[in-house]
LUMVOTOR-47015 format. One record per residue (C-alpha): residue in three letters; z, y, x. Coordinates in Angstrom, 1 decimal. Layout:
<nodes>
resn->Ala w->Z v->Y u->X
...
</nodes>
This chain:
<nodes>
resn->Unk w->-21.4 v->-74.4 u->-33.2
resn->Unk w->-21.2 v->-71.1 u->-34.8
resn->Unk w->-24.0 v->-68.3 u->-34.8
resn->Unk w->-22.7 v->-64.7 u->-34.8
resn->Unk w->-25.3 v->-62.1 u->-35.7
resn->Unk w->-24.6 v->-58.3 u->-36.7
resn->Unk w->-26.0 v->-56.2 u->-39.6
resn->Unk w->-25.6 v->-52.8 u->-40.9
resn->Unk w->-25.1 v->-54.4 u->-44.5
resn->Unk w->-25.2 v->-57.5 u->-46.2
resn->Unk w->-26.5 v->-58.3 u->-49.9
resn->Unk w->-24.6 v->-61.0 u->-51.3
resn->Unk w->-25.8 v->-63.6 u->-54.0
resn->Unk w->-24.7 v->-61.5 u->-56.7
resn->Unk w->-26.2 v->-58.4 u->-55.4
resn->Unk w->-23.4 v->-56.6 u->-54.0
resn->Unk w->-23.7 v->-54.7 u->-51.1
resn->Unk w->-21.4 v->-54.6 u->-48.4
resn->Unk w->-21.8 v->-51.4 u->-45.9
resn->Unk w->-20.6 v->-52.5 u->-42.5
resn->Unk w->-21.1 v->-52.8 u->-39.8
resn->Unk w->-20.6 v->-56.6 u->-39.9
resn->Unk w->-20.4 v->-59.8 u->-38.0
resn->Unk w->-22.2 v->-63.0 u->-40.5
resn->Unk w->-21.2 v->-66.5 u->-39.2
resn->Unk w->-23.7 v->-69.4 u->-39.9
resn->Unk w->-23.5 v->-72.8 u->-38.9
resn->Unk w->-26.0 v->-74.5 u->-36.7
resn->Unk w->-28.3 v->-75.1 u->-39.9
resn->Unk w->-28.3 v->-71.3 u->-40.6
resn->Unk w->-25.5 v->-71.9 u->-43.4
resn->Unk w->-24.1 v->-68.9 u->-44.1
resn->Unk w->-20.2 v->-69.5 u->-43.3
resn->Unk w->-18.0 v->-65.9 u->-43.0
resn->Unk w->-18.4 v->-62.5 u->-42.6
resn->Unk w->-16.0 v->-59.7 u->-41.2
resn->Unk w->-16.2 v->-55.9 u->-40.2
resn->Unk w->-17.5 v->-55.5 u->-36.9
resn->Unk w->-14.5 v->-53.9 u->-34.9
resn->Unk w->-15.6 v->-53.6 u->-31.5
resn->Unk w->-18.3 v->-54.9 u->-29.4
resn->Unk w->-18.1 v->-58.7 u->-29.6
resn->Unk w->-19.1 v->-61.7 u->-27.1
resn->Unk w->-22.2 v->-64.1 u->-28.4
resn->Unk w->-22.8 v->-61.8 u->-31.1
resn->Unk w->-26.6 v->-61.2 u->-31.6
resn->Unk w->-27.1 v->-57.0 u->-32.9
resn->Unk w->-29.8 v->-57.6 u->-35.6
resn->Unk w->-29.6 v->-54.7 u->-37.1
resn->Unk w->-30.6 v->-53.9 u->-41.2
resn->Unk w->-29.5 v->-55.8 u->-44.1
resn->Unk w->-28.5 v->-60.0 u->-44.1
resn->Unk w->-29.4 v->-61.7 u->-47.6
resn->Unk w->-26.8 v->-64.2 u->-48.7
resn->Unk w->-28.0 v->-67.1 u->-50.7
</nodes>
């Protein structure tokens, strides 16, 4: 099962930022999977708003 939640930003590992809106993907563990530019409104997407930390 996937877990779609939405941020303004997200700061990866290496300290970039990347401005989005965006969609981050985890797994059921909270495993960060995939990201991608959020488009339009999307279904079983949580808005969480602020920035996501990659580890």
């Amino acid at each position: 099962m996937i877990i779609k939640r939405a941020y303004h930003r997200m700061q990866t590992a290496e300290g970039q930022i990347i401005e989005g809106p965006l969609v981050v993907e985890l797994d059921e563990d909270g495993t960060f999977v995939s990201y991608h530019l959020l488009q339009q409104e999307e279904a079983a997407t949580e808005w969480v708003g602020g920035t996501f930390f990659s580890s």
